[in-house]
N, C-alpha and C positions, 0 to 999 in steps of 0.2 A: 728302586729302594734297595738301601744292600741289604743282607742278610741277619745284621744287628738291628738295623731300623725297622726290618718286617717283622722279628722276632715277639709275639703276643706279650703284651703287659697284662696284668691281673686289673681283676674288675674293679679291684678298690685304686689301684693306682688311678687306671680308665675312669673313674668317678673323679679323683682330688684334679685329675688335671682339665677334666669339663667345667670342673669348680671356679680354678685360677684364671680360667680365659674368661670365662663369664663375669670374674669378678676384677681383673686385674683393669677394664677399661674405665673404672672408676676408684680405683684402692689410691689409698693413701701411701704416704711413703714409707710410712712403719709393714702394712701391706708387703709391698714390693720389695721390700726388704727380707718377709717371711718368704714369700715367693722364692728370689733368690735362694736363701736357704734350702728349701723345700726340693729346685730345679736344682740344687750341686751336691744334694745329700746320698743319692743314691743314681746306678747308672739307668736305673728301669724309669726314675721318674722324667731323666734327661729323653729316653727313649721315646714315653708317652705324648710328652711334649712336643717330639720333633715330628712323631704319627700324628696327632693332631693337626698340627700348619700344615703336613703333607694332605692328609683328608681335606683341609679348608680350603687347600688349591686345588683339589682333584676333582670335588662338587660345587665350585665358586661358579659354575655359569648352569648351577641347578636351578630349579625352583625355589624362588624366596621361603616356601613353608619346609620343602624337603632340607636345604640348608640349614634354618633356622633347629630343624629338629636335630640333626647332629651336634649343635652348640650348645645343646640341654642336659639333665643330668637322667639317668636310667631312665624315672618316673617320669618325668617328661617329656624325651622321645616317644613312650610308651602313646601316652596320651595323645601324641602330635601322630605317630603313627595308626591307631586307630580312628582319627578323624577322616583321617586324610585318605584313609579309605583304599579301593583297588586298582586307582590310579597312577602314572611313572611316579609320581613326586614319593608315593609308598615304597614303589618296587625301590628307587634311588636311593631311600633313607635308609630302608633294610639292609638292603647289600652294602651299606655303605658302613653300618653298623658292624656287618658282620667284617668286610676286608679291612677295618681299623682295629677290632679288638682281636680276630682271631677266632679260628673255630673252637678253640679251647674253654674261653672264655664267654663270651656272647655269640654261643652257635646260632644258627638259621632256623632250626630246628624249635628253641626256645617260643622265637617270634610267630613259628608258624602251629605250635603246638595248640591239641582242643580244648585244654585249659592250661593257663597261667597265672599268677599273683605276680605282683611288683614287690618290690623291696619296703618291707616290712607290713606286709598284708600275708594274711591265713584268710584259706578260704574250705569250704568241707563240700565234697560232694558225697550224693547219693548217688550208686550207679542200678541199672534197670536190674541186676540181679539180688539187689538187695544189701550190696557193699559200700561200707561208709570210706571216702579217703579225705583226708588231712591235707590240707598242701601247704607246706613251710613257706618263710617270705622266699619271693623271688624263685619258683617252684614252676612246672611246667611236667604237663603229664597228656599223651595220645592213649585213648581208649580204644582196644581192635578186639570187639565179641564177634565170635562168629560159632559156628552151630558145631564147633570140635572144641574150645575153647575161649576164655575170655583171659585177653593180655591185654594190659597195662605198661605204657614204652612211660619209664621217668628220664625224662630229657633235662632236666638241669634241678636243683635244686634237691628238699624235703622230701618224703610224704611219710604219713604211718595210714595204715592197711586194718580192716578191719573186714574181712569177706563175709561175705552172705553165704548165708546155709541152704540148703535143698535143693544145690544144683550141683551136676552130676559131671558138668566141664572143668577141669583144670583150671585154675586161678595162676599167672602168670604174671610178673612184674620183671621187666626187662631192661636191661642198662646195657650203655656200649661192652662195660665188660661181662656179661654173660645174664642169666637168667635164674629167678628166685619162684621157687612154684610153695604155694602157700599149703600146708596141711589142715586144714581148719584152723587158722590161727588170727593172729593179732599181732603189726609187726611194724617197724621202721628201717626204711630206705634212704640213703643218703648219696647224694655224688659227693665225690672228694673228689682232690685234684688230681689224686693219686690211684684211683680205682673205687667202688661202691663197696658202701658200710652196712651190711645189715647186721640190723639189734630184735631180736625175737623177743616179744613179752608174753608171748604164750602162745601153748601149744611149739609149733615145731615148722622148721620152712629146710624146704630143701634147694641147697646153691648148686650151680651150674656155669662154674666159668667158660666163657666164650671155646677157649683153644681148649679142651679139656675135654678126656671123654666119662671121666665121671662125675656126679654130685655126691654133696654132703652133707648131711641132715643135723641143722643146729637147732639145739632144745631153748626154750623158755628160761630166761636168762641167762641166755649169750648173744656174742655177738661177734663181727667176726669182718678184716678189711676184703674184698673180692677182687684180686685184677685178673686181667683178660686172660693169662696163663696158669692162676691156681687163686686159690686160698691161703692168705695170712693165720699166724696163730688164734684159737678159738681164745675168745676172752669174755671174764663174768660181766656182765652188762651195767654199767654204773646206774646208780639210783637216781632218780630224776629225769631218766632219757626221755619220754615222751613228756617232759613238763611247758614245755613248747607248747601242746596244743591247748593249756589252760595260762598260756601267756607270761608264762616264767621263764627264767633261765636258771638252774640249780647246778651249781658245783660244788666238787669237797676237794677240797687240797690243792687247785688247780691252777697252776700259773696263769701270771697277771693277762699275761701277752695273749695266753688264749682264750682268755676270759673276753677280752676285750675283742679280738679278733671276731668271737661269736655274737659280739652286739654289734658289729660292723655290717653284719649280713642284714641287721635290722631295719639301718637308716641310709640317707643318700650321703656322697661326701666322703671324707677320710675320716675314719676313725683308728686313732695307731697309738702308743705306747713309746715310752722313752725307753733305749735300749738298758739303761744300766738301773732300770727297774724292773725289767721284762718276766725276772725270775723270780720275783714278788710271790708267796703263796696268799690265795685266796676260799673262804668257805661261804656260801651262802646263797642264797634267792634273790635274782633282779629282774624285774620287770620289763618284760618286752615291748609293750604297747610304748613306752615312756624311756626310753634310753640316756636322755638327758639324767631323768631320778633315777637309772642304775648307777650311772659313773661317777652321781653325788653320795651313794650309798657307801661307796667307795672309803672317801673322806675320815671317817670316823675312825677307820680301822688299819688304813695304810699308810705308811708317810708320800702320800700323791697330792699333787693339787690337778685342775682341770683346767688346762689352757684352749679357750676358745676364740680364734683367730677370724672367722667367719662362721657362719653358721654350716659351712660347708668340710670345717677344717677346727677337728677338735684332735688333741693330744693331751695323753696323761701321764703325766709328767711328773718328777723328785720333785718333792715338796721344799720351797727353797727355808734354810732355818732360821 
């Protein structure tokens, strides 16, 4: 494979183009016409698509179920890979998963983490110490107590943090790029594609980038990007951050493109924005459980309409006049 072809596509690409094969063996010619479009619009989608037929030749003298689970969209692998149990047709799918998107994107790590959520599921755990955590859709978290402290490894996704009291170990939550030790607090963790976001909602967390020999202690409303080599500027923490875990999405002012980008993490499939809208401003509350009735929320307030192509492949689009 050369070096363009092996190069990782992001997970929403990695989704619209599991979409199109799935869908193109039966699309109409309006279909394959968006398709078309779709494969010449940009060169990362040309890319997914040529990593896909390379994947369908690579695992073609697999197991009918390990195959079959590659041809599926996130939430479906997921499902076909926990059936399928500790057998090659698992070991197959996974690895196979992981040398198509990329470790960037669908790490190995995700799949083999002690809890995980699917795209567009929150799930809450208890931990034995008495800490509550959050975990965002598509979220994936390793728990490592031990009798000097209790770490928390967030390997892909969400979480917000909520530690339990009367114990005397260090509260640790750990991302590739460094480490966040809780101070009695109340807190949110994020991967970005670019390094880990923490947003403090009380009390106080001290950061610890990886290559770094010191930490930094961010108060109760801030927040702040972490990469592996330092800390980004400290910044006030926008209102609504943890609205996530009662099933909202809340912005103020916030361009269209990211607005939408953020309900992308929600569901399977493409969800993307017309470029010569993208810088649309938007304010308000959408519903996560239902993303279909945020992007109708939409409507009333911007000149958008909602082009829906498949159920796999929505865009929001200049409303035509």
């Amino acid at each position: 494979m050369s070096p363009v072809s092996s190069k990782p596509v992001s997970a929403q690409v990695l989704d619209a183009a599991i979409a199109w094969q799935l869908s193109l063996d039966c699309a109409n010619p309006v279909e394959r016409e968006e398709f078309a479009k779709w494969h010449a619009a940009h060169e990362e989608h040309a890319r997914a698509w040529r990593q896909l037929g390379m994947l369908d030749q690579r695992f073609s003298v697999a197991s009918g179920p390990a195959r079959a689970a590659l041809l599926q969209s996130r939430e479906g692998i997921r499902r076909r890979v926990r059936k399928l149990g500790s057998g090659l047709a698992s070991i197959v799918a996974v690895i196979g998963l992981a040398l198509f998107a990329g470790e960037r994107y669908l790490p190995l790590d995700y799949w083999l983490a002690d809890q995980r959520t699917a795209t567009g599921e929150q799930r809450t755990l208890r931990l034995s110490d008495g800490t509550v955590i959050n975990l965002n859709t598509h979220s994936a978290v390793d728990v490592r107590f031990d009798e000097t402290q209790r770490r928390v490894i967030l390997q892909d996704g969400e979480i917000l943090v909520e530690t339990g009291h009367g114990d005397a170990r260090p509260f640790i939550v750990e991302t590739r790029e460094g480490s966040l030790r809780a101070l009695g607090t109340r807190f949110l963790v994020k991967r970005e594609e670019d390094g880990t976001r923490l947003s403090v909602l009380k009390s106080a967390v001290a950061a610890h980038p990886q290559a770094s020999r010191d930490e930094q202690i961010l108060r109760e409303g801030q927040q702040v990007l972490m990469r592996n080599n330092g800390l980004g500027p400290v910044v006030a923490l926008k209102p609504g951050a943890d609205a996530w875990t009662r099933g909202m999405l809340v912005v103020d002012n916030a361009r269209l493109e990211d607005l939408v980008h953020e309900l992308s993490r929600y569901r399977p499939g493409y969800l993307g924005v017309a470029p010569e809208i993208a810088d649309l401003r938007i304010t308000g509350s959408f519903p996560l459980k239902d993303t279909d009735k945020a992007l109708r929320a939409l409507l009333p307030t911007l000149p958008v309409q909602i082009e829906q192509h498949t159920q796999w492949w929505v865009t929001v689009a200049k409303a035509e006049p």
